[in-house]
C-alpha positions as CSV (number, residue, x, y, z in Angstrom):
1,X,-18.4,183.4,33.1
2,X,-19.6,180.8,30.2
3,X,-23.5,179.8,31.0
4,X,-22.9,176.3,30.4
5,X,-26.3,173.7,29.5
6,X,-25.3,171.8,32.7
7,X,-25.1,175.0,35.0
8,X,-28.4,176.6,33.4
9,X,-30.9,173.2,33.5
10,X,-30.4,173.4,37.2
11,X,-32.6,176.7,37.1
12,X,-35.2,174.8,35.0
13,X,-37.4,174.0,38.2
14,X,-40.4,173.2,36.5
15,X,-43.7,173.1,38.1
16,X,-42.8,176.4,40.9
17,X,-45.5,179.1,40.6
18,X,-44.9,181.1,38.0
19,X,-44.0,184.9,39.0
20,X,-43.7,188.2,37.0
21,X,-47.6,188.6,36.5
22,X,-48.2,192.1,38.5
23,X,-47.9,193.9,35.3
24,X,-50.8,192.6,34.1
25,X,-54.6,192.3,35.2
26,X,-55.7,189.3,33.5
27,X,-55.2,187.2,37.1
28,X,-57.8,189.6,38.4
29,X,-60.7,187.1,40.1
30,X,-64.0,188.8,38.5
31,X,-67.3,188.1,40.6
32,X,-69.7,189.9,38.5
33,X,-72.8,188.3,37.8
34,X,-75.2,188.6,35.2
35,X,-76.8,192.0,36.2
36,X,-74.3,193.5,33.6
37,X,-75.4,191.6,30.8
38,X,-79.1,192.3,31.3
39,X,-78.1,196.1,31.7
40,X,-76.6,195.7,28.2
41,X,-79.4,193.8,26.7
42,X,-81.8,196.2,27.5
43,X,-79.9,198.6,26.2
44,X,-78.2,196.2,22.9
45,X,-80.6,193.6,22.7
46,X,-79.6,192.2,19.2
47,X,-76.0,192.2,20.5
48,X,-76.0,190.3,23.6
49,X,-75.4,186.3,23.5
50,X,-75.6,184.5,26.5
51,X,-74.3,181.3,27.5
52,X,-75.7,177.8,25.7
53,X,-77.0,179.9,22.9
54,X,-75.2,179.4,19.5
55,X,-73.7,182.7,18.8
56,X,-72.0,182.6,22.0
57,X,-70.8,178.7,21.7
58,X,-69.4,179.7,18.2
59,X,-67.4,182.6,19.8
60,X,-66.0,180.5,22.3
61,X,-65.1,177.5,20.0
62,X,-63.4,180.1,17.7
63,X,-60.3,180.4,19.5
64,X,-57.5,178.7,18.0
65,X,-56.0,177.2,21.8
66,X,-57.7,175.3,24.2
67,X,-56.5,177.9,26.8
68,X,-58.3,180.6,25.6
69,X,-61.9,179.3,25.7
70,X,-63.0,180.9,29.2
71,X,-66.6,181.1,29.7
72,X,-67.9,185.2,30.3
73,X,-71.4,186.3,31.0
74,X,-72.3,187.0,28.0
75,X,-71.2,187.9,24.2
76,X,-71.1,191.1,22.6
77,X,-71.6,191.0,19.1
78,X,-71.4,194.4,17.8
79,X,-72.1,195.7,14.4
80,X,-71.3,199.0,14.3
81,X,-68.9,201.5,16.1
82,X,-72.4,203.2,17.6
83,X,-72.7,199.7,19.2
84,X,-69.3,199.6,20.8
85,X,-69.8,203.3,22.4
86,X,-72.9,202.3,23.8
87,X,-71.7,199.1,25.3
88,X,-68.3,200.5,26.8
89,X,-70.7,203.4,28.1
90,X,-72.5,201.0,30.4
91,X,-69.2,199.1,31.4
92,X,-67.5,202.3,32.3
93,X,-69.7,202.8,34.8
94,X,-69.5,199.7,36.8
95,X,-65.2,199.7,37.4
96,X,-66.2,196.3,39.3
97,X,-66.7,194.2,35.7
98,X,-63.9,193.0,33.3
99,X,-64.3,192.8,29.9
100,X,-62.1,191.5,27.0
101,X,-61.8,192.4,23.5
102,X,-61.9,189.8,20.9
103,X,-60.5,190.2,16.9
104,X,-59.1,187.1,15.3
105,X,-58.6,185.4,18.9
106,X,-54.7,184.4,19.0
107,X,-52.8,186.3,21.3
108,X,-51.8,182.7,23.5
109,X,-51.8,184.7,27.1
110,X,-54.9,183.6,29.4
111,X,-57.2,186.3,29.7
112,X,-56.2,188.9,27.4
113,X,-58.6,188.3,24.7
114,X,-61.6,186.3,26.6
115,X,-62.1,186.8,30.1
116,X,-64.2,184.3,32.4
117,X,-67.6,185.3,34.2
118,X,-67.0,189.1,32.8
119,X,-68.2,190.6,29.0
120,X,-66.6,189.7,26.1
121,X,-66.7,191.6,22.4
122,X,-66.1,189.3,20.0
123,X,-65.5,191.9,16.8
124,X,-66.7,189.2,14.2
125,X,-69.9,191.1,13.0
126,X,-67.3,194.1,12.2
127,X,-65.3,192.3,9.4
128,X,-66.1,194.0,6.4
129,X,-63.6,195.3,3.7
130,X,-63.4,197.3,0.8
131,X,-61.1,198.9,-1.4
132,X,-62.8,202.7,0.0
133,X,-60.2,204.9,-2.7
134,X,-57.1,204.1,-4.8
135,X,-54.4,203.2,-1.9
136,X,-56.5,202.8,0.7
137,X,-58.0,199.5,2.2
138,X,-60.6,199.6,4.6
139,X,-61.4,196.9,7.6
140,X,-63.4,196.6,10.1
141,X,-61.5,195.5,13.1
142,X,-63.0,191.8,13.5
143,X,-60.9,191.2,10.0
144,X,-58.9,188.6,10.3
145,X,-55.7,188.7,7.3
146,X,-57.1,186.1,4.9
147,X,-60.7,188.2,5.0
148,X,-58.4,191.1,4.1
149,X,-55.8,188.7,1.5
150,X,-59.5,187.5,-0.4
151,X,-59.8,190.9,-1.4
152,X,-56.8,192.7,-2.3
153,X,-55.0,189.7,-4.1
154,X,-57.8,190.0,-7.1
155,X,-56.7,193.5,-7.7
156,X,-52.9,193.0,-7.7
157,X,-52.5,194.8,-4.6
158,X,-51.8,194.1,-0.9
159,X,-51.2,195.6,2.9
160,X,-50.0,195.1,5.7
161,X,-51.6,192.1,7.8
162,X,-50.3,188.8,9.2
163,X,-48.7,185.9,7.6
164,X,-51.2,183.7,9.0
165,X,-54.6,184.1,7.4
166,X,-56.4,183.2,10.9
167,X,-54.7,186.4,12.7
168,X,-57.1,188.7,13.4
169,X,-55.5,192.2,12.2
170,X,-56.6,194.3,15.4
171,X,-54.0,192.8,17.9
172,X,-51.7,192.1,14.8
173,X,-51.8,195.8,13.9
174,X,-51.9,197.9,17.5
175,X,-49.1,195.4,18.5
176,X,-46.2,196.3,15.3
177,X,-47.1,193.3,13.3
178,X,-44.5,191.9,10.8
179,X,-45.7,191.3,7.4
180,X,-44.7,190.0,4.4
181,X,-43.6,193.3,2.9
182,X,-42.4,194.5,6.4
183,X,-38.5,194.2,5.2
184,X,-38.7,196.7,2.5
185,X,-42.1,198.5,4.1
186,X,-41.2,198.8,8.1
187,X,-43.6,197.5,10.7
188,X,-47.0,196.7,9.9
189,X,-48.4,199.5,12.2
190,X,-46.7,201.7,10.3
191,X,-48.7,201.5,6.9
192,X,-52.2,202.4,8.9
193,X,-53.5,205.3,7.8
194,X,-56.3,206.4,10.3
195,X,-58.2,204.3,12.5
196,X,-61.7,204.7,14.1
197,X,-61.7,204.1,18.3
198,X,-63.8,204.3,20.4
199,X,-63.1,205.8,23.6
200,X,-63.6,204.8,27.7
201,X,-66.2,207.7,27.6
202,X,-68.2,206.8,24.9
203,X,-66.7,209.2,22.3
204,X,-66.2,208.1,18.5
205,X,-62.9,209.5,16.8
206,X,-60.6,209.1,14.3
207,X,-56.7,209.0,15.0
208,X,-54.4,209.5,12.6
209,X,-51.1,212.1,11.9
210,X,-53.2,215.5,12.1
211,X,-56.5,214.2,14.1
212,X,-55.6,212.9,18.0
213,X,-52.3,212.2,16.6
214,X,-50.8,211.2,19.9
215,X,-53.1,208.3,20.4
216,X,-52.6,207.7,16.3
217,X,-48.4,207.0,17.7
218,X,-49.6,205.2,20.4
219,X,-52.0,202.9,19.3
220,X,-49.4,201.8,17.2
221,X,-47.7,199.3,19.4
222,X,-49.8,200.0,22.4
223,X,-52.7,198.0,21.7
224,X,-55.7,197.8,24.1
225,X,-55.0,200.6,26.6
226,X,-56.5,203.8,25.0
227,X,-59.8,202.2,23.8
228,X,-60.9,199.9,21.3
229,X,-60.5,200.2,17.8
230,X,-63.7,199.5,15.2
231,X,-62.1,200.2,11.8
232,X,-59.0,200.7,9.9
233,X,-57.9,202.3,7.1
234,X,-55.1,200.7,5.2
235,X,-52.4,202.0,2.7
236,X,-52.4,199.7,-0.6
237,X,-49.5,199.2,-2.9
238,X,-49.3,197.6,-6.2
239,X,-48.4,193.5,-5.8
240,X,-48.3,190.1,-7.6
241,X,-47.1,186.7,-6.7
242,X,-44.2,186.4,-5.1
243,X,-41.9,183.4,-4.2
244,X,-41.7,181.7,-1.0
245,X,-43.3,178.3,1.2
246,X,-41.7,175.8,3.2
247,X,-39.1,173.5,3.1
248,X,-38.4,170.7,4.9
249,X,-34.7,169.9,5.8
250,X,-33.0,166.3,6.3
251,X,-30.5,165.6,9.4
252,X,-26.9,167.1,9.3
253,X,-28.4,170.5,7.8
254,X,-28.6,172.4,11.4
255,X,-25.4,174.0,11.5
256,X,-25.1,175.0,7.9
257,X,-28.9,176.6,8.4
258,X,-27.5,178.6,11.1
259,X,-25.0,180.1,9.7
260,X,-26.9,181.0,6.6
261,X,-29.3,182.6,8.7
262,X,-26.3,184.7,10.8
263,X,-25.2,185.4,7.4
264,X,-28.3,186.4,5.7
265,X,-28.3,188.8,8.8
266,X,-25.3,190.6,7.5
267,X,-25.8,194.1,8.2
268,X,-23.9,194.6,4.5
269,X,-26.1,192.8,2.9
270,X,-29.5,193.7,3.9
271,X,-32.0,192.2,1.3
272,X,-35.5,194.7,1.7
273,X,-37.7,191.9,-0.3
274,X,-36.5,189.0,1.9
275,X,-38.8,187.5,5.0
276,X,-39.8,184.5,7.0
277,X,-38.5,182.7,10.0
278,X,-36.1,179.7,10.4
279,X,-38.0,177.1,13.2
280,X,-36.5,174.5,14.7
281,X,-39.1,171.3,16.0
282,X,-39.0,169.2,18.6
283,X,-41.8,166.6,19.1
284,X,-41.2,164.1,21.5
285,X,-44.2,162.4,20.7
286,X,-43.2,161.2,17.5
287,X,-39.7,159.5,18.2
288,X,-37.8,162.5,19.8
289,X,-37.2,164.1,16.5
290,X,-35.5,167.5,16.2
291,X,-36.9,169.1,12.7
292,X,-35.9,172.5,10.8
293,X,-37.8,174.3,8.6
294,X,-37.9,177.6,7.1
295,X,-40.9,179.3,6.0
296,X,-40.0,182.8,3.7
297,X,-40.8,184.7,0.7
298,X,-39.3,187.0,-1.6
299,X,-41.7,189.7,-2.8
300,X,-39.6,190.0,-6.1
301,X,-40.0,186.8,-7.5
302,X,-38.0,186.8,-10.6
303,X,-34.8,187.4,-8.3
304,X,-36.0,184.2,-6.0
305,X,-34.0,183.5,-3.8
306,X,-32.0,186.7,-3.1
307,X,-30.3,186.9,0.4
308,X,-32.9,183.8,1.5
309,X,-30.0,181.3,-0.9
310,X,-28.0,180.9,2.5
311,X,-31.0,179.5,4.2
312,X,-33.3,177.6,1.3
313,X,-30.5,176.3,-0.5
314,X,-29.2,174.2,2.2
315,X,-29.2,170.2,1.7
316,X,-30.8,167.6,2.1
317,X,-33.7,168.5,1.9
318,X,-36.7,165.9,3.2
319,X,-39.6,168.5,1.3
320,X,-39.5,171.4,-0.7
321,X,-43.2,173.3,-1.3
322,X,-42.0,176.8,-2.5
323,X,-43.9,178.1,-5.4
324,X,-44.8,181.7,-6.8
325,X,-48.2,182.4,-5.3
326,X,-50.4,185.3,-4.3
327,X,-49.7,186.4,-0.7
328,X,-52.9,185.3,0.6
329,X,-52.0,181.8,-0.1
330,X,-49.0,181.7,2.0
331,X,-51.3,183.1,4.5
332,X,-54.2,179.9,4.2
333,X,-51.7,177.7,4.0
334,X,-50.0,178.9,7.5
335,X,-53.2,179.0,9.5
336,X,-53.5,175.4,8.6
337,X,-50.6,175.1,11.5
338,X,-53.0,176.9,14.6
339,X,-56.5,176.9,13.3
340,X,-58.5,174.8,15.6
341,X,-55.7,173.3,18.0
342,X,-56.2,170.6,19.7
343,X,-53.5,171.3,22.2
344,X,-52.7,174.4,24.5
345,X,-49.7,176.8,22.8
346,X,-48.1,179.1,25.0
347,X,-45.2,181.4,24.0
348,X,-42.5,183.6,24.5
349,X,-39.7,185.9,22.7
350,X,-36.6,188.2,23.4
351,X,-34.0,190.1,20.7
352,X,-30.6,190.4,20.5
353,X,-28.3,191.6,18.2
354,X,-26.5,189.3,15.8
355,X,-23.2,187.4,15.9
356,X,-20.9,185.0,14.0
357,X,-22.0,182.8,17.3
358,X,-25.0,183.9,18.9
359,X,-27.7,181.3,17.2
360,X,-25.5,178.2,17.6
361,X,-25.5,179.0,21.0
362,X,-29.1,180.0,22.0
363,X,-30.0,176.4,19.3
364,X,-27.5,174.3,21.6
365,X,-29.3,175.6,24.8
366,X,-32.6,174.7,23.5
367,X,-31.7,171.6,21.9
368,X,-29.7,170.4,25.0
369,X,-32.7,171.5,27.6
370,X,-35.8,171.0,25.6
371,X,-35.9,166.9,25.8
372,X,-35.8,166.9,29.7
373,X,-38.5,169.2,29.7
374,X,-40.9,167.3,27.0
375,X,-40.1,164.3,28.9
376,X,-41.9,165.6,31.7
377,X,-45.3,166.7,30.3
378,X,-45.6,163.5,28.0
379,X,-47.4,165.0,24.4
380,X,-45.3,168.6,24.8
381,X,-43.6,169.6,21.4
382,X,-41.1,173.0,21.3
383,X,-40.4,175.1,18.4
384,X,-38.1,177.6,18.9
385,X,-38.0,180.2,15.9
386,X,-35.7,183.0,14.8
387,X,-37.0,186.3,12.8
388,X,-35.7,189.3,11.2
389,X,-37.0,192.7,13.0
390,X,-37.7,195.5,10.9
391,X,-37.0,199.1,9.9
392,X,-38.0,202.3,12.0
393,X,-40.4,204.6,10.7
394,X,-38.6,207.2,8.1
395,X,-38.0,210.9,9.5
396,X,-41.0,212.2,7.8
397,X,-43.5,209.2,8.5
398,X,-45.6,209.8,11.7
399,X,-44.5,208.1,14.9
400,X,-45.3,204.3,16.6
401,X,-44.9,203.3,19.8
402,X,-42.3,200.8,19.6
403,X,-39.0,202.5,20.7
404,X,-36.9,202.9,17.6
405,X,-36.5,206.0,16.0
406,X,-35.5,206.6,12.4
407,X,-31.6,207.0,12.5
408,X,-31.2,203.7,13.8
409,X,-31.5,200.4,11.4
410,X,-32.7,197.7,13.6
411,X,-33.6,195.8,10.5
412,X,-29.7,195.4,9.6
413,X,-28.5,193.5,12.8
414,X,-31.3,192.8,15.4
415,X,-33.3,189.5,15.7
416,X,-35.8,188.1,17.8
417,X,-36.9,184.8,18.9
418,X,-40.2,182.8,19.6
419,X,-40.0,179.8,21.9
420,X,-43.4,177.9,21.8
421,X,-44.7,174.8,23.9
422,X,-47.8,173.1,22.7
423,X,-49.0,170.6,25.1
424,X,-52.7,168.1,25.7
425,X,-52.9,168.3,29.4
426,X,-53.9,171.1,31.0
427,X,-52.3,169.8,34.4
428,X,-48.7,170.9,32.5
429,X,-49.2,174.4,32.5
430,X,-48.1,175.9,35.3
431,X,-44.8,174.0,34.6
432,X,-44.3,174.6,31.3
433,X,-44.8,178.8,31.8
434,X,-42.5,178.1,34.3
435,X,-40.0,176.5,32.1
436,X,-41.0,179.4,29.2
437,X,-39.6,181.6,31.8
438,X,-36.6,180.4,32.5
439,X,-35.7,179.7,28.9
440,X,-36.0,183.5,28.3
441,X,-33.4,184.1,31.4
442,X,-31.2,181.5,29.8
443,X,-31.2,182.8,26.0
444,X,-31.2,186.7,28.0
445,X,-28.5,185.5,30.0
446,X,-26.0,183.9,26.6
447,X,-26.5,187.1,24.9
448,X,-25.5,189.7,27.1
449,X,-22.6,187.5,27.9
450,X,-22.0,188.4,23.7
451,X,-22.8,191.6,24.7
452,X,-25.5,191.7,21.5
453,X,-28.7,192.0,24.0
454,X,-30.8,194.2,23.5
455,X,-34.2,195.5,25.2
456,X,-36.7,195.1,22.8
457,X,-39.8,192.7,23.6
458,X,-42.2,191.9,20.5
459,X,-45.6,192.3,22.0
460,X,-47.1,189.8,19.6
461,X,-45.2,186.8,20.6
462,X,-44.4,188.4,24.4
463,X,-45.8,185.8,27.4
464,X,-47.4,187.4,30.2
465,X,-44.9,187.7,32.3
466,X,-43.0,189.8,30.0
467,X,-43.2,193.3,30.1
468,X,-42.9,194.3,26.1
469,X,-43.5,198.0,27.1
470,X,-40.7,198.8,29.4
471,X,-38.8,197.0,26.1
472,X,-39.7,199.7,24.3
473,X,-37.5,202.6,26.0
474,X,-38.6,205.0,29.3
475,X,-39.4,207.6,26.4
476,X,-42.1,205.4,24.8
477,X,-43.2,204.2,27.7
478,X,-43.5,208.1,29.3
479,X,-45.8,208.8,25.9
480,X,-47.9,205.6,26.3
481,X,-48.9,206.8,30.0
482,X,-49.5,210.2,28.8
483,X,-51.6,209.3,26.0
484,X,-53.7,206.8,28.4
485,X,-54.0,209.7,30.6
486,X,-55.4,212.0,28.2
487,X,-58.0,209.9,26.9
488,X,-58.7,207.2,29.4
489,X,-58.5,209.3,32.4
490,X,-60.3,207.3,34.7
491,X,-58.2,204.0,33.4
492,X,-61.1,201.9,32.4
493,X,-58.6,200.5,30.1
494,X,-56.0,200.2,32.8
495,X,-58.5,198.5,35.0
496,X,-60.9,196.4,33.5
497,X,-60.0,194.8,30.4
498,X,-56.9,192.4,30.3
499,X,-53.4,192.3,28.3
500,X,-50.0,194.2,28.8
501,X,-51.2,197.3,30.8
502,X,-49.4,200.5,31.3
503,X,-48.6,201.4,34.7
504,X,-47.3,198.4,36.4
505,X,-48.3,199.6,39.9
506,X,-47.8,203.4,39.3
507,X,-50.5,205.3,39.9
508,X,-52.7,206.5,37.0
509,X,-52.9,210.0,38.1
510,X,-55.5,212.6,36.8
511,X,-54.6,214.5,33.4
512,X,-54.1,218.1,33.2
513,X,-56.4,218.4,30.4
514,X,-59.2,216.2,29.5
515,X,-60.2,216.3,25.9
516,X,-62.9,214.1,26.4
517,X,-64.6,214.0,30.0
């Protein structure tokens, strides 16, 4: 039966509790007080911040949304991998403390990157990086991609990091991460070489495809539930400028934008140096205006605009800034978007396969719905956003985590979607993850009707009540428990640290073998 707009607003019951959180600990009340963080000063001193003190305000004020600044205990600072063991020594130790892990900050979901009254480790001090051998870039894991852009765009060679300067590349990384060479390169995850972690029981080791190569595979879209990682090394390539920015487009140009982008999609004409996303804006603080806008490069520049012509050469257009630049300046010029927000941004995302119909459809539900839900949380702009995913590992590349193997092409057909609400007043939250919900049931709901559905669930832009593991396939999802198994058998980082976690209720059983006691 057709899911009409009329038929689907009526499930848009916004301000109802939101449900769907039991996969996650971050609404986990922590009543820990300060006896931790003296346990760790006496042990860190030179790490440890504590409230009112400047380090620890500068932490807290670094977080791009409003949301995200909760108030722990204290501050970790640590600057060196020795640091990290010894701290998550200590909180290992006490199961009754949670702790958060902190790189660039901008994963949108409550309590997975700060955590109130319990420990947090902002990775800041652990942001160095170097060009350590030809083809390899090293970073510390506090990096964020324009720290990592500054230094491999003055030697004509790049990596795999975020398109936003101001994403830090820890969660970027452990979570897939699309980059600007992603198209032609795969998933972002995919070009780390080895990284350094530190385990729940103290231990320091490398992971990559012949040391702990299981955790290697699953740190790679698994983020934060094997242990933390302190440093990573990068492959390089050789790359210059390349074409790309943001335009601007005038009333009248939706329709023809979405079919350029359905036919930019064209599993027959795949285009491996095409990239960027197609948003759609609604602010109805400034006149109720619906806006599009692509942002997208082409990493051959002297073929500009390649498969992107459907999309940028649509008219009229109200502003046009594409220019042949280094990568990293795409990358400053995005953060300029989240850096510092004033208001709260929430988010969510699902995939689906493409069709001649399937984004008219999902852009009419959104368009049709979105006013009446802005209208009730006065200062609430949407953005809803399409995106390309991208190749599977080749047969001979080590494994991720992410569920595709390499004889499919997901790059050739699949899409996914972001849906975003930024909002002033705090009082609107509840509703408007409520709403986020629902909006993913209604888009699921159109495409399965297409029958172009599929299960994927892109961690990076996933809200907290979805489940981006279980998205991943029961195989993945089988390997992820037995990794966490193996080297977090006592599920320290099942238990006490926040984010998409593992087991969902199942219990974390003892491993056969324990590598690392």
């Amino acid at each position: 039966m057709y899911l009409s707009t009329s038929a689907v607003f009526g499930l848009l019951v916004v301000g109802r509790s939101v449900a769907g959180y039991a996969h996650n600990t971050t609404n986990i009340t922590n009543t820990t007080n300060t006896t931790i963080c003296d346990l760790l000063s006496s042990t860190l001193p030179t790490t440890i911040f504590w409230p009112e003190s400047q380090t620890y305000n500068s932490t807290i004020t670094s977080y791009p949304f409003p949301q995200l600044r909760l108030h722990p205990k204290c501050v970790i600072r640590p600057r060196s991998a020795e640091d990290v063991s010894k701290a998550v020594t200590i909180l290992a130790k006490h199961p009754e403390v949670k702790f958060a892990i902190k790189g660039g900050g901008h994963n949108a979901n409550v309590g997975f990157n700060n955590v109130e009254d319990g420990v947090t480790f902002d990775m800041q001090s652990l942001k160095a990086v170097q060009i350590s051998q030809p083809g390899v870039v090293t970073a510390g894991a506090g990096a964020l991609s324009q720290d990592v852009y500054d230094v491999t765009d003055k030697h004509n060679i790049s990596v795999m990091v975020g398109r936003v300067g101001v994403v830090g590349i820890a969660g970027f990384l452990t979570g897939g991460g699309v980059s600007f060479f992603s198209p032609e390169q795969g998933w972002a995850a995919d070009a780390i070489l080895n990284m350094q972690v530190v385990l729940s029981s103290g231990a320091i080791v490398n992971a990559n495809k012949t040391s702990n190569s299981d955790l290697f595979a699953a740190l790679k879209g698994g983020q934060n539930n094997f242990g933390i990682v302190t440093r990573f090394d990068l492959r390089s390539f050789p790359a210059g400028p390349v074409w790309g920015g943001r335009i601007t487009y005038g009333n009248g140009t939706e329709d023809a934008l979405l079919r350029g982008f359905t036919q930019f999609k064209d599993p027959a004409k795949y285009d491996p140096y095409a990239s960027g996303w197609l948003t759609f804006d609604y602010n109805g603080a400034r006149a109720k205006l619906f806006t599009p806008v692509s942002i997208m490069w082409y990493t051959k520049p002297e073929q500009k605009p390649g498969a992107l012509g459907n999309i940028t050469n649509v008219v009229p257009k109200l502003a046009d800034s594409t220019v042949v630049a280094p990568v990293g300046e795409f990358a400053r010029n995005a953060s300029m978007a989240v850096k510092g927000s004033a208001k709260r941004t929430i988010w969510a995302t699902t995939t689906f396969r493409i069709s001649p119909t399937i984004l008219h459809r999902i852009h009419g539900l959104w368009k049709e719905l979105v006013p009446k839900i802005c209208e009730q949380f006065p200062g609430t702009a949407s953005q809803l956003t399409f995106q390309a995913i991208m190749p599977a590992p080749k047969a001979d590349s080590p494994p991720n985590s992410l569920g595709f193997s390499s004889t499919e092409a997901p790059e050739k057909d699949l899409v996914f979607l972001q849906i975003v609400f930024s909002y002033p007043d705090p009082s609107a939250s509840e509703g408007l993850q409520s709403a986020l919900k629902d909006f993913v049931g209604i888009f699921d709901a159109a495409a399965e009707e297409e029958g172009v559905k599929h299960r994927f669930v892109y961690l990076n832009f996933a809200a907290a009540f979805q489940d981006p593991f279980a998205g991943y396939g029961a195989d993945s999802l089988r390997g992820l428990r037995r990794v966490a198994r193996r080297y977090d058998p006592q599920g320290v980082f099942q238990k006490q640290v926040g984010g998409f976690k593992l087991f969902n209720g199942t219990t974390l059983s003892p491993p056969r073998q324990r590598r690392y006691p």
